[in-house]
N, C-alpha and C positions, 0 to 999 in steps of 0.2 A: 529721669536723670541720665544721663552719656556717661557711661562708663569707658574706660581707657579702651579696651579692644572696640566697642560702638566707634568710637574716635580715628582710631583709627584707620576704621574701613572706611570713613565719611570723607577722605581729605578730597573727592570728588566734587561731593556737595561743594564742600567750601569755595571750591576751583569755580564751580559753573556762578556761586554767587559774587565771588570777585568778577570773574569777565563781564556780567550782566551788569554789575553795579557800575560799573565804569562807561564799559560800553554805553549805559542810555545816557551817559552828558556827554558825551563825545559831540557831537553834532553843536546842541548849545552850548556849551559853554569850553571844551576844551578845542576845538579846533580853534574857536576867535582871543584864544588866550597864546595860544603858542604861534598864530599869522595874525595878530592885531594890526599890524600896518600894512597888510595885506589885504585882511578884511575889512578896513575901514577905504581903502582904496576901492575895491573891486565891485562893493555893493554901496558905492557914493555918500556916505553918511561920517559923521562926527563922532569925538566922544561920545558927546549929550544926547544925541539920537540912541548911538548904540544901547549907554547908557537905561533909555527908556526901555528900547526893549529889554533889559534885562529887569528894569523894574516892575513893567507887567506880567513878566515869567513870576516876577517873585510872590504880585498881589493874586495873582493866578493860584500860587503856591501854598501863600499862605491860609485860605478858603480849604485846599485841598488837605493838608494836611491832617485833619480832623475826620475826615470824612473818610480819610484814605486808615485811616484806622478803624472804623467800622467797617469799612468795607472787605481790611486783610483778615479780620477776624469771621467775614463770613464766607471766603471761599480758597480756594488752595493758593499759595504763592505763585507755581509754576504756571497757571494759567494767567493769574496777574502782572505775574514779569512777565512770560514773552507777548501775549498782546499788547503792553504797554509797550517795549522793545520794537514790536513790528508799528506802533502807530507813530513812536519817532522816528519811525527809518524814514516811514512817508513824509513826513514834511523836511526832512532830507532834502530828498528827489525833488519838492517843492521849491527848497532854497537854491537845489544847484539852477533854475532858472533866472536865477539873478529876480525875483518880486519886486516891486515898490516897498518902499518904505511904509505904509499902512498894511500890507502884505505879510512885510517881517514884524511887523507888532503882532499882527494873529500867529502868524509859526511861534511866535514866542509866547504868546498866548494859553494857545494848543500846547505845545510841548512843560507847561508849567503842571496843563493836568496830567498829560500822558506819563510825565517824569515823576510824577509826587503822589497824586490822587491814585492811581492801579499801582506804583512801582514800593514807595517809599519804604510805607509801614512795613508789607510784606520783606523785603529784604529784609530790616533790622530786625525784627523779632524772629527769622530763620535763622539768622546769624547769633543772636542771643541764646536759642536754643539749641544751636549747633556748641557753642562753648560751654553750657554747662554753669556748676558753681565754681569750677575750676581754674577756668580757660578764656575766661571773659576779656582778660587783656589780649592776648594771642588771639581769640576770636575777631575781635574790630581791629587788632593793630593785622590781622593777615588780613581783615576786609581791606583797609584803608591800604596799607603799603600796597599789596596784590593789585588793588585799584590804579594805585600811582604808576606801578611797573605794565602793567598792560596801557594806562593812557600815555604813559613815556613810550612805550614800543610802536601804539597806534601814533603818534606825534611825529616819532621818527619815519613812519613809513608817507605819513599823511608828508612831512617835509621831501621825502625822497622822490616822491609821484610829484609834486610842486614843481622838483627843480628838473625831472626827463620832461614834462610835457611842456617846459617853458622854452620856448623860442629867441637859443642867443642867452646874454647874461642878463641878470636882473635890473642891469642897468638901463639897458639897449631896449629891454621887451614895451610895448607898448600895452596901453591899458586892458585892451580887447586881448594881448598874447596874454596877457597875467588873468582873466577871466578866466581864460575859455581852461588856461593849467589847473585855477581853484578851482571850477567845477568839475574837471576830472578827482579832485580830494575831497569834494562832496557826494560824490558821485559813489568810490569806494568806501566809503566813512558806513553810508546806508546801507549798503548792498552788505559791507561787515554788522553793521548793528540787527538787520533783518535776518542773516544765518545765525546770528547768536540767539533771536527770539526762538527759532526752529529747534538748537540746542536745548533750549530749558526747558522748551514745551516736552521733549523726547525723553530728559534725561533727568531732569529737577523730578522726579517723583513723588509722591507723598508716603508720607511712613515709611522713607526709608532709614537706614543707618544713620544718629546724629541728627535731622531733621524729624520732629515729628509735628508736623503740620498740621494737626488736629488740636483746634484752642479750644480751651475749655468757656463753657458758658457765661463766668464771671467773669472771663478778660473782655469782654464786648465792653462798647463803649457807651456808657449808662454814665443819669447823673450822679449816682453813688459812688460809681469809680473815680469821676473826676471830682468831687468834694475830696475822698481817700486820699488823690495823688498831692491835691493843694495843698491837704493841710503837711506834706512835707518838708521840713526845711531846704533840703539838699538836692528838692526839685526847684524851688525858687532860684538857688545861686548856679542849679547845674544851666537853666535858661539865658544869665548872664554870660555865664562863663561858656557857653557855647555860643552868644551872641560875637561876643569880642574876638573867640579864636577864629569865627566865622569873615568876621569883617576882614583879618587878615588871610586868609583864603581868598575872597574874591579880591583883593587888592595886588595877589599875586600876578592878576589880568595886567598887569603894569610893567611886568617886568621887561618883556620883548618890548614894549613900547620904548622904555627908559633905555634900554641899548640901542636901538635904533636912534632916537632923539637926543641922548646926553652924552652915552659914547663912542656913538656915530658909525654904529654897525649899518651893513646893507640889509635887508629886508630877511636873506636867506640867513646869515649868519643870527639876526635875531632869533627867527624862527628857531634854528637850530640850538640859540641860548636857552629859549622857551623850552622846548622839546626836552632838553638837557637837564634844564632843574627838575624836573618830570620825573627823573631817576634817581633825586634824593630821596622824594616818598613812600617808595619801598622799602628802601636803607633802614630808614625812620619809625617807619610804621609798625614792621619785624621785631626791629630790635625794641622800643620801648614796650611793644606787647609784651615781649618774651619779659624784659625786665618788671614790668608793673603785675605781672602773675609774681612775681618775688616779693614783691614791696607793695606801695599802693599805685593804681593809676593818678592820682593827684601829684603824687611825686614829681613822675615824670609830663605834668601835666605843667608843673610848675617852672621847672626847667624849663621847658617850650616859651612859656610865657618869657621869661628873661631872656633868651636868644631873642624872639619877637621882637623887643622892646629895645636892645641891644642894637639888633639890625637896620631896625627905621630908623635910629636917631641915628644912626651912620647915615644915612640916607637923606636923610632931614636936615643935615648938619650945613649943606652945601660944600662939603669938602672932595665931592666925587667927580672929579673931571675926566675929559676924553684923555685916555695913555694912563691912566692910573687901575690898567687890567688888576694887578694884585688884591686893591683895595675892595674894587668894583666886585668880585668874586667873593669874596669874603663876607662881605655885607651881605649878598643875595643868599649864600650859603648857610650861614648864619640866619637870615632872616626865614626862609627857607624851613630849617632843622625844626625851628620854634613854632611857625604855623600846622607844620605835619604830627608833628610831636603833641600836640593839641586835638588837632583833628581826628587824629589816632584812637584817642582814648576818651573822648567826654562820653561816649554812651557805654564804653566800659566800666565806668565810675558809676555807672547805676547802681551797682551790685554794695561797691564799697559805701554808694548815700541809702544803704538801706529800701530803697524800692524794690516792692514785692515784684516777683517773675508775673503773679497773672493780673498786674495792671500796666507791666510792660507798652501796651498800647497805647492806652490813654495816656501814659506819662510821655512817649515819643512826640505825640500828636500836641499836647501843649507843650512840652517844652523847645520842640519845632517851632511851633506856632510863633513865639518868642525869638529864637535862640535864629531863625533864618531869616529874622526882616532884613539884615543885608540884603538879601536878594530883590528887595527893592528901592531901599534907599542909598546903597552903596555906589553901585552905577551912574545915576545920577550925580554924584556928587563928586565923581571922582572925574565923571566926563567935566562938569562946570569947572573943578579945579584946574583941569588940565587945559582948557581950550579959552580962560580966562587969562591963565596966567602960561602962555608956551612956553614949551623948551623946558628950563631944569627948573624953576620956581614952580611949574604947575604939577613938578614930579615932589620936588621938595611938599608943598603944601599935602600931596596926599599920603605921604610916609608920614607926617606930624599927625594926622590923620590918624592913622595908623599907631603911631607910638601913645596917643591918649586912649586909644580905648586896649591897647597891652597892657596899663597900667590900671586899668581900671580891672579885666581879667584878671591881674593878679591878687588885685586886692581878694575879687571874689571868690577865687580860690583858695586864699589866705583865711577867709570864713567858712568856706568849706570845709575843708581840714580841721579846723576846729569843732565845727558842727556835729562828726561824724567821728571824731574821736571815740 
């Protein structure tokens, strides 16, 4: 167990597992969330294409995640993370060549193992026993915020390189000038993600202070463990309740899109809107940690849920036009508060659903399993919504989207709480 001075000394650890955590989606999934209209110009493709590949990132994913728990359980994190770290930087370097379309389905392929199968498990169970019995919500709410605030600072740099290598305004640039600027922010995204693998490899230690990376023989992932973990209540609803706050996380891929198309920002300014919500999730992530070590993580998991739910049906409503900045902020901010706020804390709620520390794994791994099919059917649907219905109705239809399964989250948390009373 981490005693307060072990704590202490550790806030290293925690640092190097924020940057890494962040750093390996940088590539997939945060650079095409904060230049969406960028990226869907520059590499010739649709929602629904996009879409796909981020759905075989997720059937990728989801294979991997079981395996990637046998596999944290038999060797050290720090080797895990940064070679997974250095094999996404490479397909980086891959996409900054502009591929074919069959091309970006394997990078996205690849990168579902490199990101999940070496990287996943090993994070979360470092970070679990970096906090302790104690510290469990500050533990994932500093992973998650930490995460936010590094992919907000990388967003803002990835937008500032965009706009010097761009020739002329974004108006004026031609498709080839808009190329050749994103490959220079794919270019630095990797070149950053591959010096961060070098970090963990040098620095992430074993047995040091707050990390001790040595699992014991019954955390391995056996069928005994996974009978243990099932017959849990609180791992059934935590799978729900991490599917739903999930779906809104990837739906926040919407956002720079919806200001660009509904109210009528240029490319850059999106970006920059993108970029910009980037810096609530630290706000977020901080503070409901610090407050769910007071109270419960469900608490503030609940609250989330209700912003959530709040936010899309402003969104959903059709009441949001171009010149209605006040509203348009509010919504996003609000929508925003509720996904992070969620996201923050479903695996710090492990503690308060009664799952034991040394099946930690196995319970990651299915309730993963569950709790991220987003990552495959989200994308799709939200491309077909959008590219069926253009302009503000195929924005509307995905926030409705969106506001039925906040309400279904809350129900499940609603059981939760009870359960674990």
């Amino acid at each position: 167990m981490n005693t307060p001075t072990t704590l202490k000394h550790s806030y290293h650890i925690i640092a190097l597992l924020i940057l890494s955590g962040e750093a390996i989606f940088l590539l997939p999934f945060v650079l095409p969330r904060i230049f969406r209209p960028t990226f869907l110009d520059v590499f010739d493709v649709n929602n629904f294409q996009l879409g796909i590949c981020f759905s075989i990132y997720g059937t990728v994913a989801l294979v991997s995640y079981l395996l990637g728990g046998l596999i944290a359980d038999r060797f050290q994190p720090r080797k895990l993370m940064a070679v997974a770290l250095l094999l996404t930087a490479i397909g980086g370097v891959v996409m900054s060549t502009y591929p074919s379309l069959r091309m970006m389905n394997f990078i996205y392929g690849y990168w579902g193992c490199t990101t999940i199968l070496l990287f996943w498990a090993a994070m979360i169970k470092a970070t679990r026993e970096w906090g302790g019995a104690n510290m469990q919500g500050r533990a994932f709410g500093f992973l998650d915020g930490g995460r936010g605030l590094v992919g907000a600072g990388m967003g803002s740099v990835g937008v500032f390189i965009f706009s010097i290598f761009l020739v002329g305004s974004i108006e004026d640039a031609s498709l080839e000038q808009r190329k050749q600027a994103f490959s220079y922010v794919l270019l630095f995204t990797s070149i950053l993600v591959g010096l961060i693998a070098v970090a963990v490899w040098i620095w992430l230690k074993p047995n040091q202070e707050g990390v001790n990376t040595k699992i014991e023989t019954s955390e391995k992932l056996t069928t005994t463990n996974i009978r243990t973990v099932l017959k849990i209540p609180s791992v059934w609803l935590l799978m729900v309740i991490i599917l739903c706050g999930y779906v809104g996380y990837k739906i926040t891929d919407d956002f720079s899109l919806y200001a660009n198309e509904v109210m009528l920002y240029d490319e850059i300014m999106a970006a920059q809107i993108g970029s910009m919500l980037l810096y609530i999730r630290p706000v977020v992530g901080i503070s409901v940690g610090v407050f769910a070590d007071r109270s419960k993580s469900s608490t503030w998991m609940l609250v989330g849920f209700i912003f959530m739910l709040l936010g899309s049906l402003l969104f959903a409503s059709g009441i949001m036009k171009a010149g209605l900045v006040f509203l348009f902020f509010l919504s996003l901010v609000a929508t925003s508060i509720g996904v992070y706020a969620i996201r923050s804390l479903y695996f710090a709620a492990m503690h308060e659903g009664h799952i034991p520390l040394a099946v930690t794994g196995t319970a990651v791994g299915i309730m993963s399993l569950v709790g991220y099919t987003p990552d495959i059917f989200v994308g799709p649907v939200m491309g077909h919504l959008l590219d069926s219905s253009p302009g503000e109705l195929g924005h509307r239809h995905v926030f409705m989207m969106l506001a039925c399964f906040s309400a279904v989250g809350l129900i499940a948390l609603i059981a939760f709480r009870r359960v674990t009373k």
